[in-house]
C-alpha positions in Angstrom: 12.1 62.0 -13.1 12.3 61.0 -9.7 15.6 61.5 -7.1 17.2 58.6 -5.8 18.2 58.2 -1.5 21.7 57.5 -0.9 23.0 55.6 2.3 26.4 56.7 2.8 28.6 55.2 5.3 31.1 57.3 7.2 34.2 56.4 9.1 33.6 54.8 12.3 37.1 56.1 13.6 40.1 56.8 11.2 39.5 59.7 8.3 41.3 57.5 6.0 38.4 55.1 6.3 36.4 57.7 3.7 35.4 56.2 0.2 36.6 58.2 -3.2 33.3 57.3 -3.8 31.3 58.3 -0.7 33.1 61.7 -1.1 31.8 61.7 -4.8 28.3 61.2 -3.7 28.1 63.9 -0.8 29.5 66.5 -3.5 26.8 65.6 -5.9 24.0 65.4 -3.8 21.5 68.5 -3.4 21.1 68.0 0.5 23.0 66.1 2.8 20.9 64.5 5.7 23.0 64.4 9.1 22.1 62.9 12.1 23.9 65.9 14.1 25.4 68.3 11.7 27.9 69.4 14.0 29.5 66.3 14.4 29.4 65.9 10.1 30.7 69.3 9.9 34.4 68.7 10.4 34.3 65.5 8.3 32.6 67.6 4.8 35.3 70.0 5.8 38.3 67.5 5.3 36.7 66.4 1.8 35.4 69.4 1.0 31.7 68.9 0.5 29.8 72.0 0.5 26.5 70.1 0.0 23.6 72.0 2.7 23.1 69.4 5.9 20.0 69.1 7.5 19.6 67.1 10.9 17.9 63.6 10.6 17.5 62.3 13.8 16.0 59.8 16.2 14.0 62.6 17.4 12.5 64.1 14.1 12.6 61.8 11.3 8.9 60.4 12.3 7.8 63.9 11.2 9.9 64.5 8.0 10.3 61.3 6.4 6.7 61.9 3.8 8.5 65.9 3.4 12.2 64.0 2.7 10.8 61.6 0.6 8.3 63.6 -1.7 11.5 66.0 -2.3 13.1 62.8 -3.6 10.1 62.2 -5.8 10.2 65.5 -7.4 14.1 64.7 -8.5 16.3 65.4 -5.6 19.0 63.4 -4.8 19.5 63.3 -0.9 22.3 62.0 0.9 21.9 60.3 4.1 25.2 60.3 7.1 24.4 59.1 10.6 27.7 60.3 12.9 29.7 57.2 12.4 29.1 54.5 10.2 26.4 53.1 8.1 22.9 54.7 8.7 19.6 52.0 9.9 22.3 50.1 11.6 21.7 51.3 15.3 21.4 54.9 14.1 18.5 56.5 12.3 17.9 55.9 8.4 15.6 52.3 8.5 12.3 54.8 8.0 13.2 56.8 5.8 14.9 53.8 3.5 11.2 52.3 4.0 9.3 54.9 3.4 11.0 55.2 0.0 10.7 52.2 -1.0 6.7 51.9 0.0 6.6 55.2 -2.9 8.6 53.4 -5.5 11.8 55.5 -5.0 15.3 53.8 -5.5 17.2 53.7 -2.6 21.5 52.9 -2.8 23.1 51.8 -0.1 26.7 52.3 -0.4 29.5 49.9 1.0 31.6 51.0 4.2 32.5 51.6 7.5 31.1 49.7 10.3 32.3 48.9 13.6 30.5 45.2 13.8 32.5 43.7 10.8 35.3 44.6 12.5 35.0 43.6 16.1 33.7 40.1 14.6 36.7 39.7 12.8 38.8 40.2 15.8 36.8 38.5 18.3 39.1 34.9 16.7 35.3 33.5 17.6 33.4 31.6 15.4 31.5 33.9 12.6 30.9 32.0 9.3 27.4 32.2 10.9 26.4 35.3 13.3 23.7 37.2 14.9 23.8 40.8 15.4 21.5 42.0 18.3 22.3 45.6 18.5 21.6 47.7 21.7 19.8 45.5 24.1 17.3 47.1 25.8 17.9 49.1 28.9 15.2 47.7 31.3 12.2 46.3 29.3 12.2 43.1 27.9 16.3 43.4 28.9 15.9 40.0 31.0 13.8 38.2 28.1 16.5 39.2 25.4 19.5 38.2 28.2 17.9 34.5 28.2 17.3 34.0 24.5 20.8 35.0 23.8 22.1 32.2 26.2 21.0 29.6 24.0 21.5 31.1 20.8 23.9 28.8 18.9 25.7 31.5 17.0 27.8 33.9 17.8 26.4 37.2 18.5 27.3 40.2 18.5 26.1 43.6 20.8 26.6 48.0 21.0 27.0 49.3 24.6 27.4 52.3 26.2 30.9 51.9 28.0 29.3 53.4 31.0 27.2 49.5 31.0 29.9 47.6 29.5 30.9 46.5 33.1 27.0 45.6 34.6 26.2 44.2 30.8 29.0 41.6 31.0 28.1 40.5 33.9 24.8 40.0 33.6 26.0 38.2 29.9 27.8 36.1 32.2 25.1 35.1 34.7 22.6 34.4 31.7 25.4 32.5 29.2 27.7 30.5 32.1 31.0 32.4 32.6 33.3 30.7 31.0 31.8 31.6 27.7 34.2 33.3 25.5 33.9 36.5 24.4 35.7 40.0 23.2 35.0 43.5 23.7 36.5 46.1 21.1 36.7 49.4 21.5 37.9 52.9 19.2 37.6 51.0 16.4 40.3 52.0 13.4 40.7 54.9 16.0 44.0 56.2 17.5 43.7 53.7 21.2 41.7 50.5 18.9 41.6 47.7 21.6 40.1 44.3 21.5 40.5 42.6 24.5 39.3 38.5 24.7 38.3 36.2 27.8 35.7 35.0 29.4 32.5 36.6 30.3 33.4 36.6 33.6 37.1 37.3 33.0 36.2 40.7 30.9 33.5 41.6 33.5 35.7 41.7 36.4 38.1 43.3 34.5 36.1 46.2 33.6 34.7 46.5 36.7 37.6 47.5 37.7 38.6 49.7 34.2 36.4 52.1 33.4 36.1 51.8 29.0 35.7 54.6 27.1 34.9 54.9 23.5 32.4 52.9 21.3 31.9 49.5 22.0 30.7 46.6 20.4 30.9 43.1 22.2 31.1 39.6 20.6 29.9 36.1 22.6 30.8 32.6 21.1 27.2 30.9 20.7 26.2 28.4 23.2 28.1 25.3 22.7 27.2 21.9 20.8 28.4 19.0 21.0 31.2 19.6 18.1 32.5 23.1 19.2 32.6 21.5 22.6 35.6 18.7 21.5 37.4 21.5 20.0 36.4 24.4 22.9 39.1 27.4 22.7 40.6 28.3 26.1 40.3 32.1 26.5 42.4 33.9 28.8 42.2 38.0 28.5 44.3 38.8 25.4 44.7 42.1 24.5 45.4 43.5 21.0 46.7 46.5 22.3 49.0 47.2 25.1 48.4 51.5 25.1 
């Protein structure tokens, strides 16, 4: 009887964020698939998990998804953990979830942590409808994705590096007019969580001038229609967190 593939989402930020039932899962499972080991280590130590890690990774899982997946067709339940949240969203897992599923193999994909539910939430922006664009891309094809988003009707929502959260703003700015509203959250569930809201303009300028640190996730209203225009929201920078 074949092995199933478990996606198991970890906290983003606060240990208390853990599921009884994600704990459950890494216990049971034969092997525990970690994105860096070292940085799962201290969180199987808190719960207890003994279950063997292996690193999955950006860098190797082209060459061991067919070994991964044949071990789960032999009976093996395998556990996957990326370092913070849920795995295939930004962080490795979509291959191996795809390769499984090309053989037949059941895949579960546990509820959890993420930082984009989040950061939507606290944006106060529009998100009964959304678009979640992940890390744009660094120089290729960055321009193209920059003017597609300025006319995307829905509000949207992007990772960045808080070494680019300053030039990435801005740019957001030049491409989506900058008075567009907009929020950047950072440390999410962590110690220093901090959502600050504005303008594209307003949040560029100020983090020009503060360096972030942390993970980041930033949310833009969708380009305005008619309707959101009669009822536009003045932003000014809003902080949720004066530490």
């Amino acid at each position: 009887m074949a092995g199933k593939l478990f996606i198991v989402p970890t906290p983003v930020g606060n240990l208390g964020d853990m599921t009884p039932r994600a704990v459950e899962v890494l216990k049971s499972a034969g092997l525990i698939l970690a994105e860096d080991t070292r940085t799962s280590a201290p969180l199987m130590k808190k719960f207890d998990i003994h279950t063997p890690m292996s690193s999955h990774h950006k860098f190797n899982e082209h060459s061991t998804v067919d070994t991964i997946a044949s071990r789960i067709a032999a009976g093996e339940n395998i556990a996957l953990v990326s370092d913070a949240g849920t795995p295939g969203i930004s962080d490795p897992g979509f291959m191996l979830s795809r390769r499984c599923r090309e053989l037949g193999l059941e895949v579960e994909t546990l509820p959890g942590a993420t930082a984009l539910i989040p950061a939507l939430v606290n944006s106060g922006l529009p998100i009964d409808r959304f678009s979640f664009e992940g890390f744009l891309p660094p120089k290729k094809g960055r321009a193209t994705r920059l003017s597609e988003l300025a006319s995307e009707p829905r509000t949207f929502a992007i990772y960045e590096s808080p070494l680019r959260l300053a030039r990435t703003l801005a740019e957001l700015a030049d491409a989506c007019g900058s008075d567009r509203p907009a929020s950047v959250s950072r440390e999410i569930s962590k110690l220093h969580d901090t959502t600050l809201r504005g303008s594209l303009s307003e949040l560029a300028s100020h983090f020009a001038a503060n360096q972030a640190r942390g993970e980041i996730v930033i949310v833009v209203g969708g380009k305005p229609t008619p309707e959101r225009s009669a009822h536009k929201n003045k932003y000014k920078i809003q902080d949720t967190d004066e530490s």
